[in-house]
Structures are given as structure tokens and as C-alpha cells.
N, C-alpha and C positions, 0 to 999 in steps of 0.2 A: 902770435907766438910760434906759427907752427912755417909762417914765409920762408926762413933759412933754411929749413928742411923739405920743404917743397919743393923749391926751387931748385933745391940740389939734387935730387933724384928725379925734377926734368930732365936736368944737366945730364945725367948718369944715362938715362935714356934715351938722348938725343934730342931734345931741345933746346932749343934758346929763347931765354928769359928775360924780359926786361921788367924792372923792377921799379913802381913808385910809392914812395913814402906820402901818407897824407895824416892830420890828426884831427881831433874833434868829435862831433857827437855827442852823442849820451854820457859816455863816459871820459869824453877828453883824453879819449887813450889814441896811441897808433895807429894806425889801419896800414894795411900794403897791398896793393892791386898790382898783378899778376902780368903780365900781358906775355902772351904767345902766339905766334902763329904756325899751324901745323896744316898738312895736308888732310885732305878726307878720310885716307885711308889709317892717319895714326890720329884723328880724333876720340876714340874708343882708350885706344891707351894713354893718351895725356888725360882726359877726363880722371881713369880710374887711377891713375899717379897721384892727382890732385885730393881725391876721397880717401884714399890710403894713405896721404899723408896728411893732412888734417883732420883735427879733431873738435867738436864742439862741450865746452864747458861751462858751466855754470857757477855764478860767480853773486856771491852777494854785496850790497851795496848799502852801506850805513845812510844815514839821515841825510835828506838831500836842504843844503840850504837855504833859508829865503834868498828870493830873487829881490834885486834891488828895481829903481822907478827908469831901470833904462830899458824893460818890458817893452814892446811895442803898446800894449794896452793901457799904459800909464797916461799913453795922452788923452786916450778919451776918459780914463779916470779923472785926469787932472781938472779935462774943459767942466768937469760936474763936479767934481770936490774943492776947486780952487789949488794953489798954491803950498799948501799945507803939506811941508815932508813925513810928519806926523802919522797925515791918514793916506799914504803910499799903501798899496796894496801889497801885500807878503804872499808871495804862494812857497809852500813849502810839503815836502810830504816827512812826520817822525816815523815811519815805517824801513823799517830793513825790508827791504826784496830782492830776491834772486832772479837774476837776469841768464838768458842763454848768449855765448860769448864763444867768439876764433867758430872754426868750420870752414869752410868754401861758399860764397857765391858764385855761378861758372856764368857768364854771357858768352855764349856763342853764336857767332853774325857770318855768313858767308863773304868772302872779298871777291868782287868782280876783277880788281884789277887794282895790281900791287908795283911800282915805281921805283 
């Protein structure tokens, strides 16, 4: 949620941004990884750009639904229960829970040499 806005107040500060879209996980939502490269001396201020402009929220999440027999676990279910779609194992949680959601991950790696 908070990528457009990050990105754009690198922008503003003198970076450049490259931008990849991925989806998936837990929630089958978006995700966007960041990528930049800056010198030693402006890694302090991209850092504190990125914490300033993202925010972490908390978000709840309704009843997750049974999983069907494409589990990876269903085979060894299967080799001991037989055939039977019937006794497939269901995992499922009926619980609402609140998960923490958006914020920053930063990995910062030194480059020996850039081309």
C-alpha cells in the first residue's frame, strides 16, 4: 500500500527506483520490492525515507478455508488411508486473526562492483 509513496519521495530525494511487482503468500495479496542503489554516504537518508514513508498495519483475516487433497501431505495420507476422497484430510482454522501487514523489509548488501 504504501510502494507509490515511497518510491516517490526517493524520487524527490534523489534516487532511483526500480520497482518489482510479486503476489502471493499468506494473503494472496501484492507485495513490491524496492530496489535501489545509493552510495555509503546517502545510505542513512534512503533508509530513514523508506521508515517515514511506510507504515505497518494490522489487518484481520476471516476463516481460512479447508485446504483440498493437493496438500503435499495427502500423499502420505493417501498411501495409509487408500483412495477414498471422503477421508482427505481438511485443515482449516474458524478463527478471525489479526495479522501485522505493509511496513519495510530493508536488505542492505555492499556491491564490490557495479557494470
Amino acid at each position: 500500500d504504501d510502494a507509490k509513496n515511497v518510491s516517490g519521495e526517493l524520487n524527490k530525494n534523489g534516487f532511483r527506483v526500480t520497482r518489482l511487482n510479486s503476489s502471493g503468500g499468506f494473503l494472496k495479496t501484492g507485495n513490491v520490492t524496492l530496489m535501489l542503489g545509493v552510495q555509503d554516504g546517502d545510505l542513512d537518508k534512503a533508509v530513514k525515507t523508506i521508515k517515514r514513508h511506510s507504515r505497518v498495519r494490522r489487518q484481520v483475516t476471516g476463516p481460512a478455508p479447508a485446504t483440498d487433497h493437493t496438500l503435499p501431505s495427502f500423499s502420505a495420507f493417501n498411501a495409509v488411508m487408500g483412495d477414498n476422497e471422503d477421508a482427505a484430510p481438511r485443515f482449516f482454522s474458524d478463527q478471525m486473526t489479526e495479522i501485522t501487514v505493509g511496513g519495510a523489509t530493508i536488505f542492505i548488501t555492499n556491491v564490490e562492483k557495479f557494470a
